[in-house]
C-alpha positions as CSV (number, residue, x, y, z in Angstrom):
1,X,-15.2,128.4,55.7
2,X,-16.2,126.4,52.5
3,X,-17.1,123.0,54.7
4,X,-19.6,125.3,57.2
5,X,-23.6,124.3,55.7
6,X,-24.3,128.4,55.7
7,X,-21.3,128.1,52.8
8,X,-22.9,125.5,51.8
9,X,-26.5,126.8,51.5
10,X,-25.3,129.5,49.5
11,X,-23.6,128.1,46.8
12,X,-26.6,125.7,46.2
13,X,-28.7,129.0,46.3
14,X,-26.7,130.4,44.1
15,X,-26.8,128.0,41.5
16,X,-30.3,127.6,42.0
17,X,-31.3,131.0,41.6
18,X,-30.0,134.2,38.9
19,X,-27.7,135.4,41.7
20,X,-24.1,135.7,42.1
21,X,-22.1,134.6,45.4
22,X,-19.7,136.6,47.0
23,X,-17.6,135.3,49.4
24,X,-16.3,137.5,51.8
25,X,-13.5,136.0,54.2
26,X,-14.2,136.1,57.6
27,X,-11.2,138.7,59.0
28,X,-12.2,141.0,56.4
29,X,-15.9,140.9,57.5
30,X,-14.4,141.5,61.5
31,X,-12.9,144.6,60.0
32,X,-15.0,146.0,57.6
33,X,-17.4,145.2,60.6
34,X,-15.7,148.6,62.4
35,X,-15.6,150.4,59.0
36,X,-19.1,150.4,58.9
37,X,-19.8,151.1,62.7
38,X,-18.0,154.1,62.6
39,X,-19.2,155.1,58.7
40,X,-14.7,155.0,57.6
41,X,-15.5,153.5,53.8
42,X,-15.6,156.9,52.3
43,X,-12.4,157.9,54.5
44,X,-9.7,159.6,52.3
45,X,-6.8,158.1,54.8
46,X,-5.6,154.7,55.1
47,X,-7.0,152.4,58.1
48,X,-5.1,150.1,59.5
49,X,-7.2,146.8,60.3
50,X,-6.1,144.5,63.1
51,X,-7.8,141.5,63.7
52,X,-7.2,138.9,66.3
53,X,-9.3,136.0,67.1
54,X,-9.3,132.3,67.8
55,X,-9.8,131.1,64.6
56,X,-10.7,131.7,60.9
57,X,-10.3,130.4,57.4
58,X,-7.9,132.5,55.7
59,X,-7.5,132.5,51.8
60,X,-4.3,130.4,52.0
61,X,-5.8,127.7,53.2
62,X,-4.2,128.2,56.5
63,X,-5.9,128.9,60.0
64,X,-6.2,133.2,60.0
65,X,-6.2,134.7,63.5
66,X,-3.0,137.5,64.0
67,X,-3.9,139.6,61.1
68,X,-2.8,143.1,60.1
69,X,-4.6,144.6,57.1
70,X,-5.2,148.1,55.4
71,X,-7.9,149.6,53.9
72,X,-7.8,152.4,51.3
73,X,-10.0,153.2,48.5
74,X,-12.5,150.7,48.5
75,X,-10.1,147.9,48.9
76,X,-8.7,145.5,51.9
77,X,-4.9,144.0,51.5
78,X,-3.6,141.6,54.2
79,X,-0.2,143.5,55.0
80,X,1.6,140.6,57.6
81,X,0.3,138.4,60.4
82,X,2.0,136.9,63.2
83,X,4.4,134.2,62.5
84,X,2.6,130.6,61.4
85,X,3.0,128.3,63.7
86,X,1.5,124.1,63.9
87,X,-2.3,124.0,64.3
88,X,-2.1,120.4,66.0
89,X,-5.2,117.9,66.8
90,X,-8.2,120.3,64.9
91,X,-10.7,121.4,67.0
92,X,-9.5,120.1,70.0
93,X,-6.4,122.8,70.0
94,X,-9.2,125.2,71.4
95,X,-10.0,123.1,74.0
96,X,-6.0,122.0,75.5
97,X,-4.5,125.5,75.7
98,X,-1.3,123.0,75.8
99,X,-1.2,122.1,72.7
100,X,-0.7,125.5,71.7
101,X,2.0,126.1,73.7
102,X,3.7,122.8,72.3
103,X,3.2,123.8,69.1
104,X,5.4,126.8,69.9
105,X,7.8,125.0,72.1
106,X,11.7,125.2,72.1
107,X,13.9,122.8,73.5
108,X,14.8,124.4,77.1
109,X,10.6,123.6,77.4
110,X,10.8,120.3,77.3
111,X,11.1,120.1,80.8
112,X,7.6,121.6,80.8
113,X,6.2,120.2,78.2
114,X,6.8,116.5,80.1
115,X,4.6,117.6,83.4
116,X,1.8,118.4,80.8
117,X,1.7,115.1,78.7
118,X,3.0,111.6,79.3
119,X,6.2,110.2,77.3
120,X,3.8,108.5,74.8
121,X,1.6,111.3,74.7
122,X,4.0,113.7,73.8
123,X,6.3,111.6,71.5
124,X,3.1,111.1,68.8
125,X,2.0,115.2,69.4
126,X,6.3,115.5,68.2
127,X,5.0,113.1,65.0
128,X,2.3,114.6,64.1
129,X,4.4,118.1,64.5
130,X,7.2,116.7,62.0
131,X,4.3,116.0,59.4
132,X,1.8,118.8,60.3
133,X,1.0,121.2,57.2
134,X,-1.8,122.9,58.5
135,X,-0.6,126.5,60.0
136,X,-2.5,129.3,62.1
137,X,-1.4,133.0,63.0
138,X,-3.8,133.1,65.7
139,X,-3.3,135.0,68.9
140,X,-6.1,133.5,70.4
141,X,-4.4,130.1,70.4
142,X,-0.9,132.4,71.8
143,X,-3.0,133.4,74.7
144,X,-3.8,129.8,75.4
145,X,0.2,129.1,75.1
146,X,0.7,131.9,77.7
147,X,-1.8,130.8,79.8
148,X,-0.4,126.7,79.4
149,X,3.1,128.3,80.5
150,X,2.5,129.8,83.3
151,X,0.6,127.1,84.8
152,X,-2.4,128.9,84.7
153,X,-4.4,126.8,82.3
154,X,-4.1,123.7,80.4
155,X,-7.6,122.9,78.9
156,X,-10.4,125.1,78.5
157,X,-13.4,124.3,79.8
158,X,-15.4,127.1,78.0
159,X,-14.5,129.0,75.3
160,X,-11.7,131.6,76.2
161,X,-11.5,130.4,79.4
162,X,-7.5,131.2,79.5
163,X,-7.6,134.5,78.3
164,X,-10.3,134.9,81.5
165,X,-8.3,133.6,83.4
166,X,-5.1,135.5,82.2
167,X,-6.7,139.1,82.7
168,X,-8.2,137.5,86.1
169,X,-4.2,137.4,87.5
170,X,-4.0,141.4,86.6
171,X,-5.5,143.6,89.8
172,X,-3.8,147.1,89.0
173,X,-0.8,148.0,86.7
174,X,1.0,150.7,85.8
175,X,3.1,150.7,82.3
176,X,6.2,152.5,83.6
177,X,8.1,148.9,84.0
178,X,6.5,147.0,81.2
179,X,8.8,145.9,78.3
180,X,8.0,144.4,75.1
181,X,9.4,141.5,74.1
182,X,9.8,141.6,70.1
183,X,9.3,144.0,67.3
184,X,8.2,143.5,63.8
185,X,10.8,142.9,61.5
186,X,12.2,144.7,58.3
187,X,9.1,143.1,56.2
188,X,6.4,143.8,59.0
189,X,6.6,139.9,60.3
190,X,5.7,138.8,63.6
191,X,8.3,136.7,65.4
192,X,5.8,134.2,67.3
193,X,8.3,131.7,68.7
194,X,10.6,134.5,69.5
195,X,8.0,136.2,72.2
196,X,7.2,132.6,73.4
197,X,11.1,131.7,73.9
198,X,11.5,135.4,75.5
199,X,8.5,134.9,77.9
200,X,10.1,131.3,79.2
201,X,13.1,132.7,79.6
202,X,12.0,135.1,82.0
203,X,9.7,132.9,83.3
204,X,12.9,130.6,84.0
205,X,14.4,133.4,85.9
206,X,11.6,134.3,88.4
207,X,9.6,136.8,87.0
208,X,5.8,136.6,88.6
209,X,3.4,135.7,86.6
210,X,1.6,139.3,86.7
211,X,4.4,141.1,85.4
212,X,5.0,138.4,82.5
213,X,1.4,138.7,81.5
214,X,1.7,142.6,81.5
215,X,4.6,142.4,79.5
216,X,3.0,140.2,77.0
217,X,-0.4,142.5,76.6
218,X,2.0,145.3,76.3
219,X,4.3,143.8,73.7
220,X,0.7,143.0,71.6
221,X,-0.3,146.3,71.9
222,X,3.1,147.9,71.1
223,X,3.0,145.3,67.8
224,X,0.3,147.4,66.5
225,X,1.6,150.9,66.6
226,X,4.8,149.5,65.2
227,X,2.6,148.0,61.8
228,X,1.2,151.6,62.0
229,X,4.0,153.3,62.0
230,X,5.9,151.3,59.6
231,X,2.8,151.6,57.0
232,X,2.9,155.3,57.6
233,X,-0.7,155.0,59.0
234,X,-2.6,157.0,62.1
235,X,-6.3,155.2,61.7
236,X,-6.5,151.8,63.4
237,X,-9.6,149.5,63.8
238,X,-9.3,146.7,66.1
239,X,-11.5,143.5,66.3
240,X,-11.8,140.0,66.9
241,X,-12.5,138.1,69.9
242,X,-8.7,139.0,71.6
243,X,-10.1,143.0,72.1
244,X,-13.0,141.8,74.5
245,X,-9.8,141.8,76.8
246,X,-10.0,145.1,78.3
247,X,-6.9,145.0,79.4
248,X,-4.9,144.7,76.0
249,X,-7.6,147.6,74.9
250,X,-6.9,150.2,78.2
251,X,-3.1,149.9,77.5
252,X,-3.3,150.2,73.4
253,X,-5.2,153.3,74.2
254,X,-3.2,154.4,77.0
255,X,0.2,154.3,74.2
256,X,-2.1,155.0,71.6
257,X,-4.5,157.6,71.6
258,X,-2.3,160.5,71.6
259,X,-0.9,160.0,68.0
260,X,-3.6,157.4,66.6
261,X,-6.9,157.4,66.1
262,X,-8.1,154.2,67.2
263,X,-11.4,152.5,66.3
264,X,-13.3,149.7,68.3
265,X,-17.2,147.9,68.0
266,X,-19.5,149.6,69.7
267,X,-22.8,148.7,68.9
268,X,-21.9,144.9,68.4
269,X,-19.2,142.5,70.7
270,X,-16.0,142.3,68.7
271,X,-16.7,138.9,68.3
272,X,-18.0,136.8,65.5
273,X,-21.6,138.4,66.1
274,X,-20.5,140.7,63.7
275,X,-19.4,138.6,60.9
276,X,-22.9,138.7,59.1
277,X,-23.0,142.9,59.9
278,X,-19.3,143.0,58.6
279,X,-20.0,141.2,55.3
280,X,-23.2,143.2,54.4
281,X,-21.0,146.5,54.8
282,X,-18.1,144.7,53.0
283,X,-20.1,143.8,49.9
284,X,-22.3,147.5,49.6
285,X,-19.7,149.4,49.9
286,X,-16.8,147.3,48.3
287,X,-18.3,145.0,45.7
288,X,-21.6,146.4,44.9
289,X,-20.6,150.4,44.7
């Protein structure tokens, strides 16, 4: 992010000193992060990258988080993300898993949406909706709508506490019954409010909590084999701080791993502790070969 003092730092090195800056945004880094893991830059196939995370700057000036990408011959191309929807109230969306779910919100929710806030409350969140520019893809922010939903959590008090708390519900599962909810469409988009309105619906009609939350970590991993196979790709690394749920990673690889090969960190957390590695590997084998 430009405003972060490590962005900062470096441009005033830069200018200070006879070498160049190269920035290197920070879903690129997550992916080529893998790459260089598993040694994939000198691959001859295409790699699919998908990144999911909380948050991240993304070269649009938008909030990045439910991105698709593909690598091939030294380059990285965003290909789609999930749909954009409101990043309300800054920082303080990561904290009130609400918010994201009223930034998502359709009408049959507002029923909801008024045991969550107060009329006042809520009317100045609609404001700030009809003026809001700022955007995000992120599908750590649609696990916090989830999680808001179904009542299981409304503010966070650590960091990924919902999506915790959202495997926490699952004890045993078996795919057999699962469904997904959407599919990419014809130009590899992400229908965000449509899996959100789908959800509530069967939410409205009695569905248990464990079965929604199945069918929404199935739907997320049946996303990403529909990207693939609409690229024409059988590669796929995955990270971001959404696979440390080892639930959404068991199931991809229970679908998956017959026809894909499917990449994951190993030696670092798929988290941002890999950011720096990610970069590094990014920059010698991308920029500086």
């Amino acid at each position: 992010h430009p405003a972060y003092l490590s962005s900062q730092y470096g441009l005033e090195l830069s200018k200070k000193s006879q070498y160049n800056l190269y920035k290197i945004q920070h879903h690129v880094a997550h992916f080529a992060s893998v790459l260089g893991e598993h040694h994939l830059f000198d691959t001859e196939h295409a790699i699919l990258g998908v990144i999911w995370d909380g948050t991240g700057y993304g070269d649009d000036g938008q909030i990045w988080g439910g991105e698709f990408f593909r690598y091939r011959s030294k380059q990285i191309k965003r290909l789609t993300h999930f749909q954009y929807f409101d990043w309300l109230a800054g920082d303080k969306m990561a904290l009130e898993p609400r918010l994201s779910l009223l930034a998502l919100a359709n009408p049959s929710m507002d029923a909801l949406m008024a045991d969550k806030y107060t009329e006042g409350v809520l009317g100045v969140y609609n404001k700030i909706k009809q003026k809001n520019t700022l955007k995000t893809s992120s599908v750590g922010r649609l696990f916090d709508a989830v999680a808001s939903m179904l009542g299981i959590c409304d503010q966070n008090t650590y960091e990924g506490e919902s999506a915790i708390l959202l495997e926490n519900c699952i004890s045993e599962y078996t795919l057999e019954e699962c469904k997904s909810y959407i599919s990419p469409d014809e130009t590899g988009g992400i229908p965000t409010y449509d899996l959100i309105d789908k959800l509530h619906a069967d939410l409205q009609k009695g569905v248990a909590k464990e079965e929604l939350i199945l069918n929404f970590l199935y739907t997320l991993a049946t996303l990403i084999l529909q990207i693939a196979d609409q690229n024409k790709i059988e590669h796929i690394a995955c990270s971001g701080g959404v696979f440390q749920n080892t639930v959404l990673v068991d199931i991809l690889k229970e679908i998956g791993a017959e026809k894909y090969k499917l990449y994951f960190n190993c030696t670092l957390s798929p988290n941002d502790e890999n950011i720096s590695f990610g970069q590094l590997m990014y920059y010698v084998n991308c920029i500086d070969n």
